[in-house]
N, C-alpha and C positions, 0 to 999 in steps of 0.2 A: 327462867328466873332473871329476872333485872334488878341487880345490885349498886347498889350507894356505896362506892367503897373508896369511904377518907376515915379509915374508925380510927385515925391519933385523933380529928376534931371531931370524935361521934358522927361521921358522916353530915357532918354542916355542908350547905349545897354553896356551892363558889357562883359566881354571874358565869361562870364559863359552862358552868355543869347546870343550871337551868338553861342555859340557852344550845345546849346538846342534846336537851330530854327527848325535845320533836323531833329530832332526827335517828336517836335510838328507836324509837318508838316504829316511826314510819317501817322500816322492814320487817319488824315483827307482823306488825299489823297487815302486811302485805302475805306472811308466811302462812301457808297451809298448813305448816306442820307445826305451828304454833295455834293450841285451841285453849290455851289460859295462858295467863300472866302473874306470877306472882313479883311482888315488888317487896324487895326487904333491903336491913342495912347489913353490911359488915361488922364482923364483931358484935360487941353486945348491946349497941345500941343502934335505934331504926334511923333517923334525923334529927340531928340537933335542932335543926331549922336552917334560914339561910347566915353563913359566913355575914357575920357584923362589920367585916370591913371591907365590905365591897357594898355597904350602905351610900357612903357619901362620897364614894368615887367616881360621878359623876363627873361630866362637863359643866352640866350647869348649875349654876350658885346656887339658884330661884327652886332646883329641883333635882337635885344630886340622887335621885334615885328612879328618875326617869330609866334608863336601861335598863337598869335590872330590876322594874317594875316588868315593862313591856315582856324582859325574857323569863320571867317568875312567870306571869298569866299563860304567855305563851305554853309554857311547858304544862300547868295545871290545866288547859283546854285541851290538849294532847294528849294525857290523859284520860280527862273526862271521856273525849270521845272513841279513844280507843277501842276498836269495836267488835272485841271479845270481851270475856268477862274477864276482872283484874281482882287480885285478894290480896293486899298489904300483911303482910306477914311481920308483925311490931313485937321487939324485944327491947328494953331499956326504953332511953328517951328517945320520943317521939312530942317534938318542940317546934311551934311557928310553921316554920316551913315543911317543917317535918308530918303534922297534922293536915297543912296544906295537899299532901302527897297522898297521906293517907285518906281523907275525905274525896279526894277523887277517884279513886277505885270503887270499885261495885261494892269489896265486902273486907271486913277487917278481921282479922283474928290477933290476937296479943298473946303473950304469955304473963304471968304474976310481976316479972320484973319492969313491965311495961309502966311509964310515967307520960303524962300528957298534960299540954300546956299552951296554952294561945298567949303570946308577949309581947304585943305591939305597947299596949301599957309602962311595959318596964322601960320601953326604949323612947317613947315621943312615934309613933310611927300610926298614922290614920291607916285600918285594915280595907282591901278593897271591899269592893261591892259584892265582888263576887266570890271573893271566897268566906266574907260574911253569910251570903244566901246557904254556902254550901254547909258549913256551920248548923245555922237553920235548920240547914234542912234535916239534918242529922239528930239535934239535938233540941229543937227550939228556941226560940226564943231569950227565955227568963236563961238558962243554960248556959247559954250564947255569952250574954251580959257577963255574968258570973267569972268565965273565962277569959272573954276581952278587958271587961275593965280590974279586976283584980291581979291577971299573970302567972297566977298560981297553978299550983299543981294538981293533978287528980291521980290517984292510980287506978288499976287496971280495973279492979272491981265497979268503982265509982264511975270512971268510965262504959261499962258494961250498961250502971243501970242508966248511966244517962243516953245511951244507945249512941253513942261514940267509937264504940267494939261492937261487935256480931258475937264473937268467942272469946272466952278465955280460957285456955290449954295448960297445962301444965307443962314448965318450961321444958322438961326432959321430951315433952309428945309433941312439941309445937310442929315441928319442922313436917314429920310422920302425917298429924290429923291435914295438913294442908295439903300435902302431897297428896292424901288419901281421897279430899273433898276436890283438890284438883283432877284427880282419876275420876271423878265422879261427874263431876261438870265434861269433862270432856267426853266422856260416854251419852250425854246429854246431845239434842239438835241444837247445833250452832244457829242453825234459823231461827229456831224459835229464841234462843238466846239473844242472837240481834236485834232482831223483833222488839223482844222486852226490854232492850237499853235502849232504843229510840223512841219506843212506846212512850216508858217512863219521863225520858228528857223530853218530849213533847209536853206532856201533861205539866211537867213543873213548868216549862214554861207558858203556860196559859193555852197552849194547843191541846182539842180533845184529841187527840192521837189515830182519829178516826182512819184519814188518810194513809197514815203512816201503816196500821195494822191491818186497811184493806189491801197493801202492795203487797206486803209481807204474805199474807194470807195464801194471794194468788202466788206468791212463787213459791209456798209449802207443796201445793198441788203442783206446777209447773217440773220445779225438779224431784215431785215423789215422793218428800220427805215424810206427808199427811199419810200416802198411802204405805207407806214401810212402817209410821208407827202403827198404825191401824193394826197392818197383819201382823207383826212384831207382838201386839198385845193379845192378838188370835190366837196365835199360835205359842203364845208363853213363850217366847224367846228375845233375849236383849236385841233391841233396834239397831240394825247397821245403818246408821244415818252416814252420807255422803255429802250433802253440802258445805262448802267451804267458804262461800263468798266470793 
C-alpha cells in the first residue's frame, strides 16, 4: 500500500512529495512480490490536492510554477504507467491534485465520506492537457466542464454515476472490500494484466493496440501462462500463474 501521509494538511502534496512519487514508484514496480498497488491517504482524508504555496515559488516571474508543474506530470506519468494494476482507495477529500492521483490508477473505490473536486477555477491556474484528457476520459466531456469551470464539489454517489469511482463501500468495509478485490486481482495473470494496461493505453492514444497484444500474446505461450490456464480450467482448479515480468 502507498500512503499520502501529511493528514494535519489532509495529505496536500508538497513540490517535494510529487517529485518523490517516481522514485517511490520505481521499486515497487520492480518488486515481484508486489502484484497490486493500492494508493490511499492517511487519516480521513485521500488528497487535498497540491500544497497552494509552493504554487508561486518558482524562479521565474513569467512562470512560477514551472517546477512543480514538470514534477506534478512527472509523478501522474509514473503512475499511469505503473505496470501492475493500481486501486486509489478514497476517504474524505479527494481535491485537484488529489483527483489527479486518483484518475491515474486503474480503479477507484471511495467510501460515503468521499468529496471530489477539480479547482483550478478557484485559484487562476490553466489545468494541463493531460490531466484534462485523463478527466475525459473518465468522465466525459460535458462532466469535465462542469468540474473545471465551476470548482465545486461532488460527493461519492454523484461521483459514482459520473464514473469518477468504480465503488462505493461502506465506510466500515472500505479497507476489507479492497483488500479482498486486491486478493482477487493478484490471483489473476499478471500477463494478461499488463497486456490489458498497455493494450488500453495504446488504443487511447490512437494506436490500434495490435502490436502491443500480439507480443503479449506470444509471451502468454512463451512462459505457459496460456497453457496453465487452459488446464487450470480442465481441471477445475484455481490457475498457478507464474509470471512476473
Amino acid at each position: 500500500m502507498l500512503t499520502i501521509d501529511r493528514p494535519e494538511k489532509r495529505n496536500a502534496m508538497t513540490a517535494a512529495m510529487w517529485a518523490a512519487l517516481p522514485g517511490v514508484l520505481e521499486p515497487l514496480a520492480d518488486d515481484a512480490g508486489v502484484r497490486v498497488l493500492v494508493v490511499t491517504g492517511s487519516g480521513p482524508a485521500f488528497c487535498a490536492g497540491a500544497d497552494i504555496s509552493d504554487l508561486l515559488s518558482g524562479p521565474d516571474p513569467d512562470d512560477p510554477m514551472a517546477e512543480v508543474r514538470r514534477d506534478n506530470l512527472a509523478a501522474q506519468e509514473a503512475l499511469r504507467r505503473f505496470p501492475k494494476p493500481t486501486v486509489a482507495m478514497i476517504r474524505g477529500h479527494c481535491i485537484g491534485g488529489g483527483v489527479e492521483i486518483a484518475a491515474c490508477c486503474d480503479l477507484r473505490f471511495a467510501d460515503p465520506t468521499a468529496v471530489f473536486g477539480v479547482t483550478p477555477a478557484k485559484v487562476g491556474i490553466v489545468y494541463t492537457p493531460s490531466s484534462t484528457k485523463a478527466l475525459i476520459d473518465l468522465i466525459g466531456p460535458s462532466m469535465a466542464k462542469y468540474l473545471l469551470f465551476s470548482g465545486e464539489l461532488i460527493d461519492a454517489p454523484t461521483a459514482l454515476r459520473a464514473g469518477l469511482v468504480d465503488r462505493v463501500v461502506e465506510a466500515e468495509h472500505l479497507e476489507a472490500e479492497v483488500g479482498r478485490f486486491a486478493d482477487v486481482l493478484a490471483s489473476r495473470s499478471a500477463l494478461t494484466q499488463r497486456s490489458t494496461k498497455e493494450v488500453i493505453a495504446a488504443l487511447a492514444s490512437g494506436d490500434d493496440g495490435e502490436a502491443v497484444a500480439g507480443r503479449f500474446y506470444r509471451e502468454t505461450v512463451r512462459a505457459g501462462e496460456l497453457a496453465e490456464g487452459v488446464s487450470a480450467f480442465a481441471e477445475r482448479r484455481p490457475p498457478r500463474f507464474r509470471w512476473s515480468g
